[in-house]
C-alpha positions as CSV (number, residue, x, y, z in Angstrom):
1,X,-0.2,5.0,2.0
2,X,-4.2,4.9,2.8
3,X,-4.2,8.0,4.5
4,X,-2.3,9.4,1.2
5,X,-4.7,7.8,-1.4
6,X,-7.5,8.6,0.0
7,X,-6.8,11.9,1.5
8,X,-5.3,13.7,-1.8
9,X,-8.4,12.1,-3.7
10,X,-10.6,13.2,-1.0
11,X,-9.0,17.0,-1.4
12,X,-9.6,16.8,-4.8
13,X,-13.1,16.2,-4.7
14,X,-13.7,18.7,-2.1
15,X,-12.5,20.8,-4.2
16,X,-14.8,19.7,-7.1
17,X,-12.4,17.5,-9.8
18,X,-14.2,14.9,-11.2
19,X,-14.5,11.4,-9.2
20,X,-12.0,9.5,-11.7
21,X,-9.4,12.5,-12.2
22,X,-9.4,12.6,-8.7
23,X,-9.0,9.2,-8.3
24,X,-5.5,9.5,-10.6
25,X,-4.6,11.9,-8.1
26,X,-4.4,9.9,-5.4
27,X,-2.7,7.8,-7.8
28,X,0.1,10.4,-8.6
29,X,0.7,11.5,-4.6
30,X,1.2,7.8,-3.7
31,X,3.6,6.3,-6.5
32,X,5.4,10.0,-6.8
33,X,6.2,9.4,-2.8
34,X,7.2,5.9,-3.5
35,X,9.0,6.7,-6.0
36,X,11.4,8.7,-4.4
37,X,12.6,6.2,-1.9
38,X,15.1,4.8,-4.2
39,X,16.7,8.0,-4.7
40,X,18.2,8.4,-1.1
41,X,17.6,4.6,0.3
42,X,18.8,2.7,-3.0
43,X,21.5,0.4,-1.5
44,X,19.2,-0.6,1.9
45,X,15.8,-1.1,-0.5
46,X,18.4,-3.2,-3.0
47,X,19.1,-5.4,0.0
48,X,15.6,-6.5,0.1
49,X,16.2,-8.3,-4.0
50,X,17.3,-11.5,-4.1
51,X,21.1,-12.2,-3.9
52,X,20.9,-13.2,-7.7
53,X,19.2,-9.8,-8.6
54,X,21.9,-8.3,-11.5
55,X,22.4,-5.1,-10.3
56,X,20.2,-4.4,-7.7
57,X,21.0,-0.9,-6.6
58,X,20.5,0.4,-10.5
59,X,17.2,-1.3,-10.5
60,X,16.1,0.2,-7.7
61,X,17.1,3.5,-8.8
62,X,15.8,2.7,-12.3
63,X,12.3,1.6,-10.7
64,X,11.8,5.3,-9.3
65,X,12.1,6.8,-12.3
66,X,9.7,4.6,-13.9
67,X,6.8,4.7,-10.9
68,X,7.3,8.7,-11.6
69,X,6.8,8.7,-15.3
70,X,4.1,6.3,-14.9
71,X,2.3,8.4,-11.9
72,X,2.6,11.4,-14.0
73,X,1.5,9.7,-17.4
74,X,-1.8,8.3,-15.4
75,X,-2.8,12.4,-15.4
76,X,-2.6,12.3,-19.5
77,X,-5.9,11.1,-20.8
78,X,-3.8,9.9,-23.6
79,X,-1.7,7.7,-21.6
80,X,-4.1,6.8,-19.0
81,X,-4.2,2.8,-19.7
82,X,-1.0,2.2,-20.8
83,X,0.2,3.8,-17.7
84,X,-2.5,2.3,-15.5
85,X,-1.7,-1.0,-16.9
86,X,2.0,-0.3,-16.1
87,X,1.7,0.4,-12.7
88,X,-0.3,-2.9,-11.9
89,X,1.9,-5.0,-13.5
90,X,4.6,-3.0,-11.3
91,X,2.9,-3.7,-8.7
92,X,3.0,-7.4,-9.7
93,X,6.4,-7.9,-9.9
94,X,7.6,-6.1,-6.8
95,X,5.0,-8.3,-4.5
96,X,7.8,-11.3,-4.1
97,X,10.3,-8.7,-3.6
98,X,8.5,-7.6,-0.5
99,X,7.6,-11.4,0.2
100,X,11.3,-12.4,0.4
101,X,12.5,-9.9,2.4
102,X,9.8,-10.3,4.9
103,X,10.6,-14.1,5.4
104,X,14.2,-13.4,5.0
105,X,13.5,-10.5,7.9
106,X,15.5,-7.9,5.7
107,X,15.9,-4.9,8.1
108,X,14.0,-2.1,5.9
109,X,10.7,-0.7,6.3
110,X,8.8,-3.1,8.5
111,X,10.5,-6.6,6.9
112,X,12.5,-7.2,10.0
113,X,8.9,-8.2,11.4
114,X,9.4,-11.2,8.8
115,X,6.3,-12.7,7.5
116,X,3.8,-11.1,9.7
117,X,5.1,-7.8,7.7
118,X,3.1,-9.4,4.9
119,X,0.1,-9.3,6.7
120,X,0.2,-5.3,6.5
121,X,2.4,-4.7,2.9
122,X,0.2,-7.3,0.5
123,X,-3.3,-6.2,1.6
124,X,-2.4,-2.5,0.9
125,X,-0.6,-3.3,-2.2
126,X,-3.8,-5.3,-3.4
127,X,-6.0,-1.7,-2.0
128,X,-3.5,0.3,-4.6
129,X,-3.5,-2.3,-7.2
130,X,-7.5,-2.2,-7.1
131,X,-7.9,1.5,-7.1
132,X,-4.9,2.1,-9.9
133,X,-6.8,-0.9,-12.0
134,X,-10.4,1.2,-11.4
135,X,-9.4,4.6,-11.5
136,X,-6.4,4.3,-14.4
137,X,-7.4,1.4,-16.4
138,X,-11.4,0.4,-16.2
139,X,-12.3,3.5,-18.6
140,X,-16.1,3.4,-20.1
């Protein structure tokens, strides 16, 4: 997910877009890759809810969609906030998701590890919170 931030942003400063455009870029390449997940994985990443989530394989499903309007939305000047806002209060709510099944040691994507999982997934869901909240949301 670093590698993907930063390198797409990196590319498209290299390339000479602007520092915050290219900023929303590295936005765009990480949620549109996370975003598709849900599409092919939707019943393993809804075993990672809580038991008591209504629904849990529609949500996830539901979720993709919405990180890929959102990424795409950060690119519209527009939209920018709204969507910037969005995705950190997506970001928000899918932090005890990850929590849960880490402790619960949820076999999918590194949660088996349990808790030490966390050690990894919060810090670079802070890193993506930060950058989405400066680059998306923090306009002059």
């Amino acid at each position: 997910m670093v590698g993907l931030l930063l390198g797409t942003a990196g590319i498209a400063r290299l390339v000479g877009v602007e520092a915050t455009l290219a900023g929303r870029i590295g936005i765009v390449a990480v949620f549109a890759l996370t975003a598709i997940g849900p599409w092919g994985k939707s019943d393993e990443i809804a075993a990672t809810h809580p038991a008591w989530t209504p629904a849990r394989p529609k949500i996830v499903v539901l979720s993709g969609w919405l990180e890929l309007a959102l990424a795409i939305l950060v690119l519209v000047p527009a939209h920018v906030k709204i969507a910037g806002g969005a995705l950190c209060i997506f970001l928000g709510l899918v932090s005890p998701v990850n929590v849960h099944a880490a402790i619960k040691r949820i076999d999918f994507g590194g949660h088996r590890a349990g808790p030490r999982y966390l050690w990894v997934r919060l810090p670079l869901q802070l890193l993506l919170l930060g950058w989405t909240y400066w680059f998306a949301v923090r306009l002059e």
